[in-house]
N, CA, C and O atoms as a printed pandas DataFrame, in Angstrom:
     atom_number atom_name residue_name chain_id  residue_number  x_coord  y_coord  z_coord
0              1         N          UNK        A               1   11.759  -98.008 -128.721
1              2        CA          UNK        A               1   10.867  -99.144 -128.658
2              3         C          UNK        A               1   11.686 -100.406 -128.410
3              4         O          UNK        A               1   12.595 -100.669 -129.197
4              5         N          UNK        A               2   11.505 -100.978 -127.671
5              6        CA          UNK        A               2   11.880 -102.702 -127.350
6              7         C          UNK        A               2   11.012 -103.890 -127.893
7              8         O          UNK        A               2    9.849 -103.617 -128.191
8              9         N          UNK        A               3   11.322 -104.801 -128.007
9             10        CA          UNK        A               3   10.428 -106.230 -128.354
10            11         C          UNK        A               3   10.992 -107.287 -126.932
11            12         O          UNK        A               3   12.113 -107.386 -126.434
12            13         N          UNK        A               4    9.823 -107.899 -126.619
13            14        CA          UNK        A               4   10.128 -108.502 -125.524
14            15         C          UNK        A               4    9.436 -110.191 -126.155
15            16         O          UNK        A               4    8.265 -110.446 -126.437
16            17         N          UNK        A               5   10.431 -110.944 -126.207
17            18        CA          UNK        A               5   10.270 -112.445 -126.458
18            19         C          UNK        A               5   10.000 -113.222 -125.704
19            20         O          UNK        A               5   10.968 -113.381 -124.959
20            21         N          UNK        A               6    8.565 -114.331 -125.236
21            22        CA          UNK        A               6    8.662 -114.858 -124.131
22            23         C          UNK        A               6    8.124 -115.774 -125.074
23            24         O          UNK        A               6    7.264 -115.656 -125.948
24            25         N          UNK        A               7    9.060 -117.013 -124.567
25            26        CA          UNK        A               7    9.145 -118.770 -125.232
26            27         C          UNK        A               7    8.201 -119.348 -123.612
27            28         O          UNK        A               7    8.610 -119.104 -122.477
28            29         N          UNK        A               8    7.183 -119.964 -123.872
29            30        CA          UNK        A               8    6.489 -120.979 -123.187
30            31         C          UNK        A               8    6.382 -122.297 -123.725
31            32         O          UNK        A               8    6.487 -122.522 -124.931
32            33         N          UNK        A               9    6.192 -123.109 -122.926
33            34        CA          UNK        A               9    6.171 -125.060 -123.176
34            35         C          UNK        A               9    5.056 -125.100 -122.446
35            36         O          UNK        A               9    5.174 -124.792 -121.260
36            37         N          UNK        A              10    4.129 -125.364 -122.799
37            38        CA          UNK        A              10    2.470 -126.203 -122.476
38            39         C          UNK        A              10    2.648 -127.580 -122.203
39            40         O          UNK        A              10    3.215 -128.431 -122.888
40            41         N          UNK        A              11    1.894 -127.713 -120.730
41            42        CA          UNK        A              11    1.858 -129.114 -120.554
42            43         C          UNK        A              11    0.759 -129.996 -121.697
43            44         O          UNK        A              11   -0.329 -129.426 -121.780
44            45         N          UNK        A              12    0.859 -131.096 -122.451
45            46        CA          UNK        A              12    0.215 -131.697 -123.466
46            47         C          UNK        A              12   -0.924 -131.695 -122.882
47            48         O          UNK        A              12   -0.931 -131.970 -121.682
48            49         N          UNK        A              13   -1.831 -131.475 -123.366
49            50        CA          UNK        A              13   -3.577 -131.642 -123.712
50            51         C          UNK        A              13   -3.807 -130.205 -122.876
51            52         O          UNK        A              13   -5.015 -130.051 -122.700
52            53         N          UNK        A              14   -3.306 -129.506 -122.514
53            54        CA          UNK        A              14   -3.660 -127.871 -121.732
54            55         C          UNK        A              14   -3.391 -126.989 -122.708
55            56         O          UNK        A              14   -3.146 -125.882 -122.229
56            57         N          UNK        A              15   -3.314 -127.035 -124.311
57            58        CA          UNK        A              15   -3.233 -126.339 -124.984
58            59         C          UNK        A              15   -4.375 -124.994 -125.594
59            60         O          UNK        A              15   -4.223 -123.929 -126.194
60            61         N          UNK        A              16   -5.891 -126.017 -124.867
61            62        CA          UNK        A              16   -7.308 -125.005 -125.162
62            63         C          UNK        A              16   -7.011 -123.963 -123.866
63            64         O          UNK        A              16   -7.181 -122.750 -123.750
64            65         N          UNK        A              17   -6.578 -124.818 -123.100
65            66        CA          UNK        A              17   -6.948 -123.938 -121.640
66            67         C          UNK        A              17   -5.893 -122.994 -121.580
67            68         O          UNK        A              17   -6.145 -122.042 -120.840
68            69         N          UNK        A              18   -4.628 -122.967 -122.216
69            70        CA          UNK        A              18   -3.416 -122.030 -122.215
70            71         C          UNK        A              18   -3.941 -120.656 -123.214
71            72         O          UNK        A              18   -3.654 -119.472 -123.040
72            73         N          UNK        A              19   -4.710 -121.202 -124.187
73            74        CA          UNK        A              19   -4.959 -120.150 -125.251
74            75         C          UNK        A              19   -5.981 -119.207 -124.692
75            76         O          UNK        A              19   -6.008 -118.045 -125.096
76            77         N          UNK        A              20   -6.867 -119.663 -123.739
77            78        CA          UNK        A              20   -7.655 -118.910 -122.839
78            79         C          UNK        A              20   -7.395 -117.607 -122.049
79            80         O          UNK        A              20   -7.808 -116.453 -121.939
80            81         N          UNK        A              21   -6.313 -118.607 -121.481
81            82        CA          UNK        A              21   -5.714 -117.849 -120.032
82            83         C          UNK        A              21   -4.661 -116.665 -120.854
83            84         O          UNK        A              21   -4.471 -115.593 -120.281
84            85         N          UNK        A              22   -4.095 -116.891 -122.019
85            86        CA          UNK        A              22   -3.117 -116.001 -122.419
86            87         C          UNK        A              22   -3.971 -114.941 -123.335
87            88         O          UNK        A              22   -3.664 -113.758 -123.186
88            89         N          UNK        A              23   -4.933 -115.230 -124.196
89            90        CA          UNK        A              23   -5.710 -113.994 -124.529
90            91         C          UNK        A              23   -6.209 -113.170 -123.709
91            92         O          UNK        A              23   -6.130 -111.984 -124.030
92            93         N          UNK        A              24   -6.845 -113.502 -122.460
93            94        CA          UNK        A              24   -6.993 -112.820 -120.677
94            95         C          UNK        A              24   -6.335 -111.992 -120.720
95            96         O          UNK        A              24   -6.667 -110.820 -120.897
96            97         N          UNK        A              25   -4.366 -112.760 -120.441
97            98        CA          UNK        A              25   -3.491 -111.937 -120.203
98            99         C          UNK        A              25   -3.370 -110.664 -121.300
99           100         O          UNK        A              25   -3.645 -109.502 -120.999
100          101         N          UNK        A              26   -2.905 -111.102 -122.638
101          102        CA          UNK        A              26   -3.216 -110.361 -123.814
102          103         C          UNK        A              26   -4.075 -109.327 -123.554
103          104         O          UNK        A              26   -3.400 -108.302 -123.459
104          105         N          UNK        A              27   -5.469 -109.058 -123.361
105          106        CA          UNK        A              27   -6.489 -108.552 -123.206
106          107         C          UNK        A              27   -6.013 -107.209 -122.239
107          108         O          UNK        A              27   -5.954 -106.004 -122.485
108          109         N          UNK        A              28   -5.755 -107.889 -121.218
109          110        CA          UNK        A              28   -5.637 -107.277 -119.752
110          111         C          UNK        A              28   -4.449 -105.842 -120.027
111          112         O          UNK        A              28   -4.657 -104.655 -119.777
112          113         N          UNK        A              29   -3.017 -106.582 -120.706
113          114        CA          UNK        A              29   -1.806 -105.492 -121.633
114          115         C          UNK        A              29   -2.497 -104.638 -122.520
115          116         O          UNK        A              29   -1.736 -103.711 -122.800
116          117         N          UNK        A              30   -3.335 -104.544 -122.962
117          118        CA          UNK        A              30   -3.690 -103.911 -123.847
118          119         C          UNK        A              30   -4.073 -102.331 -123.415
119          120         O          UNK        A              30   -3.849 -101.298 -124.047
120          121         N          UNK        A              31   -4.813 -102.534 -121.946
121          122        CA          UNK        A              31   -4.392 -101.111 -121.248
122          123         C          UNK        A              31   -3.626 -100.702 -120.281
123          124         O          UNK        A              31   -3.936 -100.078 -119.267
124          125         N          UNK        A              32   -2.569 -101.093 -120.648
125          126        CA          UNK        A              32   -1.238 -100.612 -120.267
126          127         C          UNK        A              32   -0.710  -99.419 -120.628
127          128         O          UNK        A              32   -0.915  -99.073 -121.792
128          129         N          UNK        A              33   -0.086  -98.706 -119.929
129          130        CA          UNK        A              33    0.218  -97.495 -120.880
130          131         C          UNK        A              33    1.828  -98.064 -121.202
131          132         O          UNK        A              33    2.457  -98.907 -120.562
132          133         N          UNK        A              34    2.134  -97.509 -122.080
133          134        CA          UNK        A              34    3.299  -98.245 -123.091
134          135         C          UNK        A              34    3.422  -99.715 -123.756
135          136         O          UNK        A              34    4.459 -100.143 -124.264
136          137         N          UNK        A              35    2.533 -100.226 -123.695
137          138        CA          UNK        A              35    2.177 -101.336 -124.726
138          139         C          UNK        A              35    1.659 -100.870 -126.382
139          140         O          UNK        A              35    0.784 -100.168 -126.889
140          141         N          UNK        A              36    2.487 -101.505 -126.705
141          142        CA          UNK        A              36    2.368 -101.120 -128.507
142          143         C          UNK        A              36    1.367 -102.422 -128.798
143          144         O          UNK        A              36    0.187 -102.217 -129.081
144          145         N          UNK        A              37    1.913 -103.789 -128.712
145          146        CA          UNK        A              37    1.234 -105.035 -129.793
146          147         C          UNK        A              37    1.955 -105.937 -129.226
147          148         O          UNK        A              37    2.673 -106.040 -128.231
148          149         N          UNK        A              38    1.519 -106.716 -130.288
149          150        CA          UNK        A              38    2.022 -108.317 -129.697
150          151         C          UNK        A              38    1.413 -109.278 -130.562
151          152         O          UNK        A              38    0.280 -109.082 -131.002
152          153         N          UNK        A              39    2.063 -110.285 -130.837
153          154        CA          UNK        A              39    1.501 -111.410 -131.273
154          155         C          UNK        A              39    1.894 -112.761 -131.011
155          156         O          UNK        A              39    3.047 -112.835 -130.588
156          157         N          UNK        A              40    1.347 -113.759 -131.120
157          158        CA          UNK        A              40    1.707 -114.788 -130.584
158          159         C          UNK        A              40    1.833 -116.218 -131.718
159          160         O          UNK        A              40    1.147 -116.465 -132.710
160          161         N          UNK        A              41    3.072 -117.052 -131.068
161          162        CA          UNK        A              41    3.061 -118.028 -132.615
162          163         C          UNK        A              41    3.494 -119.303 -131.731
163          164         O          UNK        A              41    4.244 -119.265 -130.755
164          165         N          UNK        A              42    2.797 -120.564 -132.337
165          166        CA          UNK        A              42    2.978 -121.440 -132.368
166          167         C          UNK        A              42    3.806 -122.760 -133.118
167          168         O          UNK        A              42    3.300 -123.361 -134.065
168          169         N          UNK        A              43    4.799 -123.021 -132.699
169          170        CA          UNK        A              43    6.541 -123.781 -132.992
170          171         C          UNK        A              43    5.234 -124.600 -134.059
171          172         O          UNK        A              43    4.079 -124.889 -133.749
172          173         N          UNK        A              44    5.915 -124.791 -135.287
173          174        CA          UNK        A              44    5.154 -125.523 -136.085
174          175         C          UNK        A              44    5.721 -127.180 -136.059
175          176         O          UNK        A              44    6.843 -127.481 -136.468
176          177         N          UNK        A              45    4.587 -128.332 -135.422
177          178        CA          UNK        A              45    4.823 -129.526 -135.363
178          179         C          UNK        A              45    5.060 -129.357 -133.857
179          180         O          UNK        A              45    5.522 -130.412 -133.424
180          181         N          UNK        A              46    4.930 -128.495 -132.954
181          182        CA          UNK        A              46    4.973 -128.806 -131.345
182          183         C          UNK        A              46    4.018 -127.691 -130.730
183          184         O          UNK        A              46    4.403 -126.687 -130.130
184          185         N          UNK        A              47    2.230 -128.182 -131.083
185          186        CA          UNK        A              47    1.781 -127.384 -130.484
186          187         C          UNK        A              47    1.489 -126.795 -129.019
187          188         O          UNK        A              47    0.653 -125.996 -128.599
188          189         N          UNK        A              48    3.118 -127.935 -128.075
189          190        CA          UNK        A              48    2.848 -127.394 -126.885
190          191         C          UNK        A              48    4.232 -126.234 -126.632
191          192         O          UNK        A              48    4.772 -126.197 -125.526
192          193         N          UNK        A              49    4.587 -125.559 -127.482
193          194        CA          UNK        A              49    5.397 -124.434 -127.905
194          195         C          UNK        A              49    5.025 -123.304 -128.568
195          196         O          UNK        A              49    4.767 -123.230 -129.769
196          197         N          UNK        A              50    4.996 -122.247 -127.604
197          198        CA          UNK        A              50    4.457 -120.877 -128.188
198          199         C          UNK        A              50    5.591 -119.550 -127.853
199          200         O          UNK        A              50    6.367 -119.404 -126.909
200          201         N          UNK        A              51    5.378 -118.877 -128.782
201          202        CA          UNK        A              51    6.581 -117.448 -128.691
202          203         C          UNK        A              51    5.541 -116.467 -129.010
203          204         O          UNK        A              51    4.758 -116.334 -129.951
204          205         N          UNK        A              52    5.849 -115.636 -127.616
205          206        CA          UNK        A              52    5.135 -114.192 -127.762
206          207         C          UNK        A              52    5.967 -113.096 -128.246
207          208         O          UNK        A              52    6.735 -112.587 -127.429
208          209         N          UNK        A              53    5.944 -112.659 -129.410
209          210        CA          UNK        A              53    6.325 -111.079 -129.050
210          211         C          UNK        A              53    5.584 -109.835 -129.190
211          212         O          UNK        A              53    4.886 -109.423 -130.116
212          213         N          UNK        A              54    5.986 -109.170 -127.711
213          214        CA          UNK        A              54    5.642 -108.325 -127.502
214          215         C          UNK        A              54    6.648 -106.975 -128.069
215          216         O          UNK        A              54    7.804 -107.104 -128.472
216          217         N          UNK        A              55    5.683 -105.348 -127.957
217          218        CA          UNK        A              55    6.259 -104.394 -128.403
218          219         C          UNK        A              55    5.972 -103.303 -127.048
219          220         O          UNK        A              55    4.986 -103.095 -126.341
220          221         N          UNK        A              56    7.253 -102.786 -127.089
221          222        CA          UNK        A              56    6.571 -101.387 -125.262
222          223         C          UNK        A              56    7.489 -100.616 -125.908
223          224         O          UNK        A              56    8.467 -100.948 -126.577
224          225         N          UNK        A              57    7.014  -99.450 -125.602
225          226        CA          UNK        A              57    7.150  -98.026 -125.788
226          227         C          UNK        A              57    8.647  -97.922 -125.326
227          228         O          UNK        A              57    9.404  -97.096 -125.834
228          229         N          UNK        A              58    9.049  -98.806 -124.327
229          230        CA          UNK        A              58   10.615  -98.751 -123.872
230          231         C          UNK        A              58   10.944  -99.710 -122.449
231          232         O          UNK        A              58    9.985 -100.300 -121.951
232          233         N          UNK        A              59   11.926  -99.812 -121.990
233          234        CA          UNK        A              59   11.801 -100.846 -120.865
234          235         C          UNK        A              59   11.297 -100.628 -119.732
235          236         O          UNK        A              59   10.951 -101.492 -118.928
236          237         N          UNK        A              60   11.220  -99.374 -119.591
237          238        CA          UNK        A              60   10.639  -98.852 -118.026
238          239         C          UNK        A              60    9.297  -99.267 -117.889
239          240         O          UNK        A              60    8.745  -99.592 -116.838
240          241         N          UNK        A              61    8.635  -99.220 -119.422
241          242        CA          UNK        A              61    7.156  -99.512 -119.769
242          243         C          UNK        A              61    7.130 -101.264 -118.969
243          244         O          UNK        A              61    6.748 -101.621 -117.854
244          245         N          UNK        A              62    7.766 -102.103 -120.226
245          246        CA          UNK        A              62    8.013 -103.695 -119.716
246          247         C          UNK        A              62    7.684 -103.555 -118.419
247          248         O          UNK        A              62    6.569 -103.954 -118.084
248          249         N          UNK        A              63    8.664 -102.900 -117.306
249          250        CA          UNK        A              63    9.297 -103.325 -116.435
250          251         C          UNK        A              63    8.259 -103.253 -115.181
251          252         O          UNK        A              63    8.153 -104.097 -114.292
252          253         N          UNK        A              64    7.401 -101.851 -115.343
253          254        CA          UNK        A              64    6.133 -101.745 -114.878
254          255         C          UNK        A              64    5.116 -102.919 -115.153
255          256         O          UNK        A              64    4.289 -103.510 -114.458
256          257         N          UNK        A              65    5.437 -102.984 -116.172
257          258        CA          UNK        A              65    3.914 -104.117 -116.553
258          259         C          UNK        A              65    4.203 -105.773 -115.971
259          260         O          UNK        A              65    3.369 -106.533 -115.478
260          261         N          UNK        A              66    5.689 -106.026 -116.220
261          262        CA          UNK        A              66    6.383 -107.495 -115.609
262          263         C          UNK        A              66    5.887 -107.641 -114.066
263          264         O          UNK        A              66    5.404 -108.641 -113.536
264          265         N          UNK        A              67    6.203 -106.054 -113.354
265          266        CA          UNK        A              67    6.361 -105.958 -111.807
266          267         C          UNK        A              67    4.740 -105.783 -111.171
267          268         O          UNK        A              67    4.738 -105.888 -109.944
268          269         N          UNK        A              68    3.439 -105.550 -111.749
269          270        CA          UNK        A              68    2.505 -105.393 -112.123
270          271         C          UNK        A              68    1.636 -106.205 -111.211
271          272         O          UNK        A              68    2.017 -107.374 -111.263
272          273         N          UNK        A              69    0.611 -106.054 -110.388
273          274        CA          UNK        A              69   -0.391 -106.869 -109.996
274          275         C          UNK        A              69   -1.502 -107.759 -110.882
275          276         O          UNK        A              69   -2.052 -108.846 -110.704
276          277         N          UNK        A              70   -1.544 -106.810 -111.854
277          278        CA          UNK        A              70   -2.410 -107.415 -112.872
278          279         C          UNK        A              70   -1.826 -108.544 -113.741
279          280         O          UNK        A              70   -2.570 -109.460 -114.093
280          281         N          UNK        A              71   -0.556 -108.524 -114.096
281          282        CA          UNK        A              71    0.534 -109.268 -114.910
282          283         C          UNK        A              71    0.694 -110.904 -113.837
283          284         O          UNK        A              71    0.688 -112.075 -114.219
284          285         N          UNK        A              72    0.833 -110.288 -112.336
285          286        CA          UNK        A              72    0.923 -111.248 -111.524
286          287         C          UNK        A              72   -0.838 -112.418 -111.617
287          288         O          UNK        A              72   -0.943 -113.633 -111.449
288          289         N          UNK        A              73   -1.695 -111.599 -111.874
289          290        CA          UNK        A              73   -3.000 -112.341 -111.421
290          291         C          UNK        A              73   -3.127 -113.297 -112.961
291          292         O          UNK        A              73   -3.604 -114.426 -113.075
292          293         N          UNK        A              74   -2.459 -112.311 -114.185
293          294        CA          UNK        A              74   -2.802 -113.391 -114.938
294          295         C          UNK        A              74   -2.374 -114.150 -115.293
295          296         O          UNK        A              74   -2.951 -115.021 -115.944
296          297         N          UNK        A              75   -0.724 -114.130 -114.903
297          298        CA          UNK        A              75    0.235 -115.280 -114.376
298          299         C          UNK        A              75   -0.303 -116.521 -113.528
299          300         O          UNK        A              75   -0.173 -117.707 -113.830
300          301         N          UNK        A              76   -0.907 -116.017 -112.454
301          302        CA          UNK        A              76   -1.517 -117.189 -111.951
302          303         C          UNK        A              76   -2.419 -118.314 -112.715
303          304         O          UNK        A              76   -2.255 -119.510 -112.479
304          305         N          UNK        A              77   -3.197 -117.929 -113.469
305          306        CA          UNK        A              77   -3.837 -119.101 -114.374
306          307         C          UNK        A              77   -2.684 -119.698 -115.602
307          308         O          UNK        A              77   -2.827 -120.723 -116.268
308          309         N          UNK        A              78   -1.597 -118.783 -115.659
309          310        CA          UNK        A              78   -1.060 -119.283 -116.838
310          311         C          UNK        A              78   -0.132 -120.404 -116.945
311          312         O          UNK        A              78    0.000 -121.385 -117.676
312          313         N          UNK        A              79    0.771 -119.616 -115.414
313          314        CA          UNK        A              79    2.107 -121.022 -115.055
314          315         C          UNK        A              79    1.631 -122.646 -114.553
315          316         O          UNK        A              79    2.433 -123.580 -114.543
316          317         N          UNK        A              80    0.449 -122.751 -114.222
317          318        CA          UNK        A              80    0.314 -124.304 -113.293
318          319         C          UNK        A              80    0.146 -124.746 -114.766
319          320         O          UNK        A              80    0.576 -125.897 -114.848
320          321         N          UNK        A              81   -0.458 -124.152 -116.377
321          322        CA          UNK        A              81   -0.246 -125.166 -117.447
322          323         C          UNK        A              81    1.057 -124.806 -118.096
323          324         O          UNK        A              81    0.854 -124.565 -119.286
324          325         N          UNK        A              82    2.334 -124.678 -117.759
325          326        CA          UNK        A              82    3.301 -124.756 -118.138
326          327         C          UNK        A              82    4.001 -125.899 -117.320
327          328         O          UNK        A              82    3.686 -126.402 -116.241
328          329         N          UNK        A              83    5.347 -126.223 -118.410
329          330        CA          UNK        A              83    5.942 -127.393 -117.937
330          331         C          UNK        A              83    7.828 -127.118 -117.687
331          332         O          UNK        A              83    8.815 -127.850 -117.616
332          333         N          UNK        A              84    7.560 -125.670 -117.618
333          334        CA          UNK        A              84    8.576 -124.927 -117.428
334          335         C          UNK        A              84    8.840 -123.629 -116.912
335          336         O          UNK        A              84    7.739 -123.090 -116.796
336          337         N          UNK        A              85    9.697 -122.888 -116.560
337          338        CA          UNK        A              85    9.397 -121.425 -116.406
338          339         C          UNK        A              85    9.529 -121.094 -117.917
339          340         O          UNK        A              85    9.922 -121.884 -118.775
340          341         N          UNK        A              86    9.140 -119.806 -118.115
341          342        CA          UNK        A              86    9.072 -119.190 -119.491
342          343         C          UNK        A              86   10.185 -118.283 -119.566
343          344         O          UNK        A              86   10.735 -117.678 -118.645
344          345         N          UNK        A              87   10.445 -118.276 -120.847
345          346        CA          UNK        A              87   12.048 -117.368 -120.539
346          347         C          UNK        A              87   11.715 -116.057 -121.477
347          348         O          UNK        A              87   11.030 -116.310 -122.468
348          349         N          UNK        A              88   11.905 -115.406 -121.388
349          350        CA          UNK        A              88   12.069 -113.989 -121.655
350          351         C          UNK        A              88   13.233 -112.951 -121.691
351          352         O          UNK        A              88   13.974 -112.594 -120.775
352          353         N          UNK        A              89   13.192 -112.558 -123.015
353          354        CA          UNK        A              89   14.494 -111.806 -123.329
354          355         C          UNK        A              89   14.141 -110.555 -124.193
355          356         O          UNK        A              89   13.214 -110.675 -124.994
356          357         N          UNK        A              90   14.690 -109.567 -124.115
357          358        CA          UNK        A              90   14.737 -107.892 -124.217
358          359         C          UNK        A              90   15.293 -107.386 -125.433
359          360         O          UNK        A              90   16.419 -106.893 -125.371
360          361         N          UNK        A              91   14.700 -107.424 -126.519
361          362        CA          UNK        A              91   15.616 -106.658 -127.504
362          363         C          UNK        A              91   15.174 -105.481 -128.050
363          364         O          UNK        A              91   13.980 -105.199 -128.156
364          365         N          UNK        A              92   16.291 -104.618 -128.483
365          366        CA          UNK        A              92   15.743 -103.115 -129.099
366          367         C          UNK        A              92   16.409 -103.362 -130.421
367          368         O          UNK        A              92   16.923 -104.386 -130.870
368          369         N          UNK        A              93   16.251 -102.011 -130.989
369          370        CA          UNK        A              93   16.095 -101.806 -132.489
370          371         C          UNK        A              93   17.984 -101.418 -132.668
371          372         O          UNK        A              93   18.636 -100.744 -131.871
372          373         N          UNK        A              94   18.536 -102.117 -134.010
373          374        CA          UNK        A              94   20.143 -102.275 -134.122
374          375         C          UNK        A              94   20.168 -100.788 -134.644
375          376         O          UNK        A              94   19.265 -100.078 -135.086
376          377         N          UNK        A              95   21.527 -100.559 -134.438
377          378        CA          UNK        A              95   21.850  -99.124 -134.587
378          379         C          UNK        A              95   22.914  -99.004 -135.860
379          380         O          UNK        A              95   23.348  -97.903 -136.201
């Protein structure tokens, strides 16, 4: 199993319309095959800062779902309210 971390920055006052577009996305992963969960949190005192983590069955899973048409469409509503690219990083379980 992997956890996949993705840090987003919301442009100020697009914070209703981000929570929209990312439960969509949310929604949409959910039938994925190798998607475990996920949850999402908000930087406390900067509600235009949010951290997802996600859980996949392994990276090949991720890597399908990143490379994804569906991932792409719900990308499209998500990035024009960002004020950055979103960064994303890969971790598995310590040995």
């Amino acid at each position: 199993m992997i956890k996949v971390i993705i840090e987003r920055r919301i442009m100020p006052g697009l914070e209703a319309e981000y929570e929209l577009a990312a439960r969509e996305a949310m929604r949409i992963s959910l039938g994925i095959r190798g998607f475990i969960g996920g949850e999402t949190l908000v930087r406390l005192g900067h509600t235009d800062r949010r951290l997802m983590i996600t859980k996949w069955r392994d990276l090949r899973a991720w890597k399908e779902w990143h490379a994804s048409e569906a991932r792409a469409s719900a990308m499209q509503r998500i990035l024009p309210l960002l004020t950055e690219d979103e960064t994303i990083q890969i971790y598995e379980a310590g040995y």
